[in-house]
N, C-alpha and C positions, 0 to 999 in steps of 0.2 A: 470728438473729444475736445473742442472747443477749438477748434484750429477754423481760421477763415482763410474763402477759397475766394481772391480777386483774378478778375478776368479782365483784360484791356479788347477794348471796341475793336469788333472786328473792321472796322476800316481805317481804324489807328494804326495795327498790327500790319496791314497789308500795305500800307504807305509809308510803313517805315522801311531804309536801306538795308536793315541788318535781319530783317525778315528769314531769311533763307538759313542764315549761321545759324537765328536764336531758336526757332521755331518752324520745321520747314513742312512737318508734315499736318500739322494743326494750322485749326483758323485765326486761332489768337492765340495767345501768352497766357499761360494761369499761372499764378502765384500764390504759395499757401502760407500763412504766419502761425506762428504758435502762439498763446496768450501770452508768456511770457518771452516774447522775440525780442524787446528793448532791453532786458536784462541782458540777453546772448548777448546785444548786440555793443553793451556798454562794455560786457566783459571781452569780446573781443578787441574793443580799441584799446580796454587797459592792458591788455598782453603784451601790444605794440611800445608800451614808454619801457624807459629805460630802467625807470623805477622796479617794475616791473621782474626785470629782468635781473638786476641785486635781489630781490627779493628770493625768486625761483633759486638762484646761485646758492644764495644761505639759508633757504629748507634743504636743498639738496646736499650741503655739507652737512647740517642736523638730523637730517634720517639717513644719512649716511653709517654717522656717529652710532645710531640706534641701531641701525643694522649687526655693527659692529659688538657693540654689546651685546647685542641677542645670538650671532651665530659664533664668536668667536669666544668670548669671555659666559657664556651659555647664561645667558641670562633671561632664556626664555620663561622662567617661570621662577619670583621671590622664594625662596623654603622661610624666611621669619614670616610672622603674624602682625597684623596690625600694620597702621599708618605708621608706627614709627621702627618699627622692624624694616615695612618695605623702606623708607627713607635712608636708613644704616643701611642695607644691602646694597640700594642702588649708589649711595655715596662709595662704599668701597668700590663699587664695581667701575664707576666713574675715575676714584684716583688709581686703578691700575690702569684703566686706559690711559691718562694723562700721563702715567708713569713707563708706560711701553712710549708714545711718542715723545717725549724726554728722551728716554735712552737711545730710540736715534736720531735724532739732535746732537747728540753728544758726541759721538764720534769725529761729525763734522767740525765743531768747535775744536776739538781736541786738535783735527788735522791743520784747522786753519791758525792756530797756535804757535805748532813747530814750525808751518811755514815763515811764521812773523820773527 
């Protein structure tokens, strides 16, 4: 399926120290790549920045959010028609979420109030 299969010289293999850890019952090392290996391999070094890692952070509050519209506020399925029906349904369903974490917000303001 398009995969290549390198092989290190067997008296490469046999002369190196780490012979025994890497390979101990074979005569040499095989190694397979897949056509697209430099893609894996760019996208695992972009995992490692920090960039990265904000990134991952604020998908994972955004389909959080979506979760939360679909299992809480049921908005698994629009009942309006059309692009501008769905656009009015998800816009309310949006400002009742905004408007449940609002109201607990507000208690804390409220306590941190009396205390002032």
């Amino acid at each position: 399926g398009g995969r290549k299969k390198y092989r290190c010289l067997k008296a490469t293999c046999q002369a190196c120290p780490s012979k025994e850890i890497c390979c101990p019952k074979a005569d040499a090392r095989y190694v397979t790549r897949e056509p697209h290996e430099e893609a894996r391999d760019f996208a695992r070094e972009c995992r490692k920045t920090k960039a990265y890692k904000v990134s991952r952070d604020k998908r994972k509050k955004v389909e959080m959010l979506f979760a939360h519209l679909k299992r809480i506020l049921g908005l698994t399925r629009l009942r309006l028609r059309g692009p501008n029906g769905a656009k009015d349904e998800f816009l309310l369903a949006a400002i009742a979420q905004n408007l449940r974490k609002l109201a607990k917000l507000r208690p804390q303001c409220a306590m941190q109030e009396a205390a002032a």
